[in-house]
C-alpha positions as CSV (number, residue, x, y, z in Angstrom):
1,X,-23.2,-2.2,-7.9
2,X,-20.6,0.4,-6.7
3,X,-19.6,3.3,-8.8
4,X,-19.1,6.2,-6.2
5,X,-17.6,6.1,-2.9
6,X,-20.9,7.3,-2.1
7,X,-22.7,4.0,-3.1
8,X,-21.1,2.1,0.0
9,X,-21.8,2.1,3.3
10,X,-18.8,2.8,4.7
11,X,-19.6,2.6,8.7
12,X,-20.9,-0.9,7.9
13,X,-18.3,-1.7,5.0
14,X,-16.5,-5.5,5.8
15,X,-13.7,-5.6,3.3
16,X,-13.1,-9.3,2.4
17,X,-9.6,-8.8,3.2
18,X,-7.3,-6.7,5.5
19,X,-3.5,-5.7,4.1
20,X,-0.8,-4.1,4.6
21,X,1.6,-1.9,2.9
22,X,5.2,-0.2,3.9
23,X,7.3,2.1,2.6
24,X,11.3,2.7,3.5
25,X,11.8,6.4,2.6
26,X,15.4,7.5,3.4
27,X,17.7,10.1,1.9
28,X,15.2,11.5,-0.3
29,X,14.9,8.0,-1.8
30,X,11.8,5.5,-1.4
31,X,12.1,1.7,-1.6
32,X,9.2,0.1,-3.9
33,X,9.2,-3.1,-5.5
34,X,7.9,-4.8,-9.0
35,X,5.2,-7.3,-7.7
36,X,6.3,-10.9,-9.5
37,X,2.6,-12.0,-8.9
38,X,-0.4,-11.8,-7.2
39,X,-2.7,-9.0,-7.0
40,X,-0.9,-6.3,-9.1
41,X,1.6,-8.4,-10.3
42,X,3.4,-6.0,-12.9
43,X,3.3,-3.1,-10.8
44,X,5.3,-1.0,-9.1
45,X,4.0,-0.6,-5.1
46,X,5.1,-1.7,-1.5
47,X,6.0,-4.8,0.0
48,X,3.2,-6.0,1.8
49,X,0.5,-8.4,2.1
50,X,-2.5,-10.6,4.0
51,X,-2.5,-9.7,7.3
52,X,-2.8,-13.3,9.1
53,X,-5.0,-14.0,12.0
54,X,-3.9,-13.2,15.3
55,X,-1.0,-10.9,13.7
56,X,-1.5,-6.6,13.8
57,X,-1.3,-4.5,10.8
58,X,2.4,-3.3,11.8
59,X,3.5,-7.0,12.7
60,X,1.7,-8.2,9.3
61,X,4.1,-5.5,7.5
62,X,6.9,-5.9,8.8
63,X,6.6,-9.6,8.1
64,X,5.9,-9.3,4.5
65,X,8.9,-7.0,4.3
66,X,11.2,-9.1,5.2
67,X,9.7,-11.9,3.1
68,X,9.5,-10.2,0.0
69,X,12.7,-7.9,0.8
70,X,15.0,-9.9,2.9
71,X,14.9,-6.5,5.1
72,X,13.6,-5.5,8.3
73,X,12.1,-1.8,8.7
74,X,13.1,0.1,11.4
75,X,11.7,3.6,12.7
76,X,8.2,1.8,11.0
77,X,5.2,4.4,11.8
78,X,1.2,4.8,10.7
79,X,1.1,6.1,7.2
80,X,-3.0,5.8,6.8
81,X,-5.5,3.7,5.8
82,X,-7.1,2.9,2.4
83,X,-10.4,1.3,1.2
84,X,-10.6,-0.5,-1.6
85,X,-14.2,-1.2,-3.2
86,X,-14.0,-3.3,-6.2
87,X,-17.1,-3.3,-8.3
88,X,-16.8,-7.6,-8.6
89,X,-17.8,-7.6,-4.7
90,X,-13.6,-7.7,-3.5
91,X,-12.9,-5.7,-1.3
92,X,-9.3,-4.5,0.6
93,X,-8.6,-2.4,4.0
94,X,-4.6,-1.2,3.7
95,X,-3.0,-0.1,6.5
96,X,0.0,2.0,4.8
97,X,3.1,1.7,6.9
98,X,6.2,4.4,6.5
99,X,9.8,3.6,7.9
100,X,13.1,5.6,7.9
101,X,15.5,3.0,7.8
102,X,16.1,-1.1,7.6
103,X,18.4,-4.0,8.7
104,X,19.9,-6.1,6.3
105,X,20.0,-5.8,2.1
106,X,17.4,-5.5,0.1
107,X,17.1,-8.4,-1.8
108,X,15.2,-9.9,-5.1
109,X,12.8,-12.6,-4.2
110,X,10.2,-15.0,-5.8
111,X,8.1,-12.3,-4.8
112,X,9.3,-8.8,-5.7
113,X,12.5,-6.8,-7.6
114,X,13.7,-4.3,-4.6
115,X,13.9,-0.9,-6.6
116,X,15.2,2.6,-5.5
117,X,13.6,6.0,-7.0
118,X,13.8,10.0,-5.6
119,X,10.5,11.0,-4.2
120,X,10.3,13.8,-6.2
121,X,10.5,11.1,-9.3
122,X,7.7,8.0,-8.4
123,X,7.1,5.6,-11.4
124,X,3.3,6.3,-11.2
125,X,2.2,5.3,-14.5
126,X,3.5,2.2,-13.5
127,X,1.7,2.0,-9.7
128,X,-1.8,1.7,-8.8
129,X,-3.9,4.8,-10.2
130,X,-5.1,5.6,-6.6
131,X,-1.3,5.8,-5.2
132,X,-1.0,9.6,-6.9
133,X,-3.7,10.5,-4.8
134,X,-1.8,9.6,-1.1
135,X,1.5,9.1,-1.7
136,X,1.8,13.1,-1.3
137,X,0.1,12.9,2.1
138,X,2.2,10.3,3.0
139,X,5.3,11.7,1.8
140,X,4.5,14.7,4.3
141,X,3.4,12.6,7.4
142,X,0.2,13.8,7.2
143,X,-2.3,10.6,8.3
144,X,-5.0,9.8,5.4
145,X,-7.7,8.0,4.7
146,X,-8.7,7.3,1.1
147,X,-11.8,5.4,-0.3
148,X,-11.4,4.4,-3.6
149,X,-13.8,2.8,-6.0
150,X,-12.6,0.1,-8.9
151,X,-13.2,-1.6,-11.9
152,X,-10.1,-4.2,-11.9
153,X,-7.0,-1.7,-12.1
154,X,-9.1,1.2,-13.2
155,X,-10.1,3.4,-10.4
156,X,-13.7,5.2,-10.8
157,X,-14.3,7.3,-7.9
158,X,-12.0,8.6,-4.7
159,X,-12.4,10.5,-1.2
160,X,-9.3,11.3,1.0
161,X,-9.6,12.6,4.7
162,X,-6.6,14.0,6.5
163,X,-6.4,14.0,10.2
């Protein structure tokens, strides 16, 4: 069983699934959403989602933003990568996507509530615990890496690397 980001075998580590997050930042605003369902439903985080087979992290993110936000991200570069170890055996590889602008209007879905907040004021008590960890790094444009360790929505153990 996993309870440190030491206990895993990270070289060797094959997450069961590989995702995608992005992130509009503009004007010293972000765009986040309230996930309707799925994995975190009730939280505040990025669009994103599944990447499907055959597609890249960046076209997988782009993708699920404009299905969950009727928008398409422009300016879209590498934000960093997380791991996600759950102690139940699920496992997650994010690739964390940043863009300076969009086409279209943000838009509620069946999906996700578009919603607007100053960097300098995330909802984090409402977000993933991990997210206070990188969202800094990512905020800056300095690349990460983060391995994080949890129990459901409780996270028990982290490691960041910048590049």
């Amino acid at each position: 069983m996993y309870r440190t980001v030491d206990d895993v075998d990270w070289e060797n580590w094959n997450p069961v699934e590989r995702a995608t997050l992005m992130f509009v930042v503009q004007d010293g605003r972000i765009l986040l959403i309230h996930k309707k369902r799925g994995l975190g439903k009730g939280k505040i985080n990025g669009p994103g989602g599944k990447i499907e087979p055959g597609e890249t992290p960046r076209e997988c993110a782009i993708r699920e933003t404009q299905e969950e936000l009727c928008i398409t991200p422009t300016g879209v570069e590498d934000g960093g990568l997380l791991h996600f170890q759950f102690i139940d055996g699920f496992s997650i590889h994010g690739y964390v996507f940043t863009a300076t602008g969009f086409e279209g209007t943000p838009t509620e879905t069946d999906e996700a509530i578009p919603l607007w907040f100053p960097i300098d004021d995330l909802p984090f008590d409402r977000m993933w615990e991990d997210d206070h960890t990188w969202f800094p790094h990512m905020l800056a444009g300095r690349y990460f890496s983060g391995r994080y360790i949890f129990e459901d929505d409780r996270m028990l153990d982290l490691a960041i690397d910048l590049d």
